[in-house]
N, C-alpha and C positions, 0 to 999 in steps of 0.2 A: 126706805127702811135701812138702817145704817146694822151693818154687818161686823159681829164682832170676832174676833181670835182671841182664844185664851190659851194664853201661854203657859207651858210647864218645864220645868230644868230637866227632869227626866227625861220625859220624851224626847228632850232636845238633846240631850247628851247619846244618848241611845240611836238617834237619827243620825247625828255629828259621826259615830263612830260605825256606824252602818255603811255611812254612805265613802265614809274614808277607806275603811275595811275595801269595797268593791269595787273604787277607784283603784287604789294600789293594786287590789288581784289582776282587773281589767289591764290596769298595763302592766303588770309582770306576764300575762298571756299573750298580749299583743309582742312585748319583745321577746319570748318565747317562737313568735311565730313569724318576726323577722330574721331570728337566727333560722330556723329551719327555712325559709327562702335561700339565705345566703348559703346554708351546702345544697341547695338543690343549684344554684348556679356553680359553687364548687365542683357537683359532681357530673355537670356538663360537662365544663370544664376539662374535667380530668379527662374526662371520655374524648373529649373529641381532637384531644393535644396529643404529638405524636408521645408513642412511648418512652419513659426516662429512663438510659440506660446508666446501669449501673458498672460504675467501671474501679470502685475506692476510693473513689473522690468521694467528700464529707457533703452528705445531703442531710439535710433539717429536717426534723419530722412533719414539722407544717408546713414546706413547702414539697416533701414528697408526698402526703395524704389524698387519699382518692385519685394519685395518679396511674395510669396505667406504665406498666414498669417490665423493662427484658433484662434478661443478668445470665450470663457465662459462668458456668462452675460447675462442683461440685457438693452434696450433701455428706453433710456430716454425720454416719451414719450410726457413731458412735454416742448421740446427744440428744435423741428423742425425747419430746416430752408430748402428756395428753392432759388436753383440757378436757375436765370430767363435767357432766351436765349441760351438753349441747346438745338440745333433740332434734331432729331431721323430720320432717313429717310424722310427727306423732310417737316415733322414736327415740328411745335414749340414748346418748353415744359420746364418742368423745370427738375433740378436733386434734390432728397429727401435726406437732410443731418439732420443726426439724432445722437446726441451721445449714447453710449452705453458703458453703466458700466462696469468693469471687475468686474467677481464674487471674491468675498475674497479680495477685494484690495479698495482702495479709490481711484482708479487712473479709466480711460475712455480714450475710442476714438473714434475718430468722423466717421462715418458709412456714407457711399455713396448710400445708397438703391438701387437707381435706377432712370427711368426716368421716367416722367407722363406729357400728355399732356396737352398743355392749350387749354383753353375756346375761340373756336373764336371770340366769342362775347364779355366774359366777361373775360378781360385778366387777373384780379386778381382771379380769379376764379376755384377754386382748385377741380382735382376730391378729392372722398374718396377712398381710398386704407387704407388697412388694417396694423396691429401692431402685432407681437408676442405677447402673455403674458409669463409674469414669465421668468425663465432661457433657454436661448437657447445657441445652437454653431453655430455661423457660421464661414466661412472662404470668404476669398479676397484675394488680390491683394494690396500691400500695395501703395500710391504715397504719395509726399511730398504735394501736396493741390491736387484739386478735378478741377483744371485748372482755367485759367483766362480769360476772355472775358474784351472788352473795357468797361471803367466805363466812360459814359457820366453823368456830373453834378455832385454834392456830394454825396456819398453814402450814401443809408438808414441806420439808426443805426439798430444792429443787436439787434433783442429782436425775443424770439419764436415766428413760424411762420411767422417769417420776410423773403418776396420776395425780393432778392439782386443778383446783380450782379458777388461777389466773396465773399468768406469768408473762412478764414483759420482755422486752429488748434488754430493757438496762440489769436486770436482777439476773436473767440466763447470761450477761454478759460477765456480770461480778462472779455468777458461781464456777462458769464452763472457761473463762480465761480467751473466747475470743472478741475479736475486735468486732462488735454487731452493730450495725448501722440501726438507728433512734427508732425504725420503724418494724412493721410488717408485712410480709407481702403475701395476700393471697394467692395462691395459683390460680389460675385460668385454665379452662379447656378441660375435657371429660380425658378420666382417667382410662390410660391405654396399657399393656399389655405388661407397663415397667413400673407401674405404680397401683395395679387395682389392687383391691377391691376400693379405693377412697371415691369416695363422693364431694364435688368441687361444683355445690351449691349453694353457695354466699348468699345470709339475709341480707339484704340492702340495708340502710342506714332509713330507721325510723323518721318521717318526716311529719305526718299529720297537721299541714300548717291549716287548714279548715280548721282542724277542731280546735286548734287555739283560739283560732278567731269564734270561736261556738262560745268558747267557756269565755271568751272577756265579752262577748255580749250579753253573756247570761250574767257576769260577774256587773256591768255596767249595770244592767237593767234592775240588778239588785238596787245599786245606788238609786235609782231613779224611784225606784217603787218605794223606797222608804223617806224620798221628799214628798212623795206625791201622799201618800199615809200620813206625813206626820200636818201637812199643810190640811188637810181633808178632817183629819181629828181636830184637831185644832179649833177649826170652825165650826165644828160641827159640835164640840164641847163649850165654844162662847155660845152658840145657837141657844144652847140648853139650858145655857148659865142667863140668858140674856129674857128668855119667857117670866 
């Protein structure tokens, strides 16, 4: 019994564009989820390389990212800024960014301190946490900014003590006049008797490279279900046509 398909331009245009559609998402997820391999070997990497000392020499921000980093100086304690809406367990609060001189050099970089919470009542309302004096070391974790949240409305101009939403290296560099190295550096180590009350517990850098590979199976399996649909109707509409 000779088997017929009946062919329609809709369905096929429809299918065409289906299965294109699920192709492209499938590999936009797959390379989504080669990049997320590549800083999970990055942030080996960083980890297991001695630390980059900072001494005023011009470091790149992509070659000091996710390194573990020590630096000599002192904070600038004249130049605080808080990034507002970063919650800590379930918390709202801000992050303390503070620049911090290198010793011997005219060069700085911008310091992550830590988190501190806000005031439920009074949301401008800053605890006191403490300062070093004089020269210290510490070490971090270096990123290229200190992360971005939505900026709803214009942003506040940045001046010390300015509560904002994002602020980078390069923008505290154009308004505060010092010489700030491209990056950021988290501090490391819980906070002792010269800097508490901050809390110096870094999200990691989102990886979820599974679920990439989830969604472009699901995105592929799209494609496939709507060959297999449109070949099934098909024959199944000559079948009907063909009685």
């Amino acid at each position: 019994m000779r088997i017929a398909f009946r062919f329609k331009l809709i369905p096929l245009a429809a299918t065409v564009l289906v299965v294109a559609l699920g192709i492209a998402l499938g590999n936009w997820q797959e390379r989504r989820a080669a990049e997320k391999l590549a800083l999970q070997a990055r942030l080996a990497q960083g980890a297991a390389a001695a630390p980059l000392v900072l001494d005023g020499r011009t470091v790149a921000a992509a070659d000091a990212e996710f390194r573990r980093v020590r630096v000599r100086g002192q904070f600038v304690t004249d130049w605080p800024l808080y990034l507002d809406n970063r919650p800590y367990q379930g918390r709202a609060g801000f992050y303390v960014l503070m620049p911090f001189r290198i010793d011997g050099t005219a060069g700085a970089v911008l310091v992550a301190r830590g988190w501190l919470p806000r005031d439920p009542v009074q949301r401008d309302k800053l605890p006191a946490y403490a300062t070093p004096a004089g020269t210290v070391t510490l070490e971090g974790v270096a990123r290229q900014n200190a992360g971005h949240v939505m900026q709803l409305g214009a942003a506040p101009v940045l001046r010390p003590g300015a509560i904002v939403q994002n602020a980078d290296p390069a923008q505290v560099a154009a308004v505060s006049g010092l010489a700030l190295a491209p990056f950021v550096v988290e501090q490391a180590g819980v906070a002792g008797p010269d800097d508490a009350p901050l809390v110096r517990d870094w999200p990691a850098p989102a990886l979820g490279v599974d679920k990439h590979r989830g969604y472009a199976f699901q995105w592929y399996a799209l494609a496939a279900m709507a060959i297999i649909f449109y070949v099934w109707n098909g024959y199944r509409r000559g079948k009907s046509s063909g009685k």
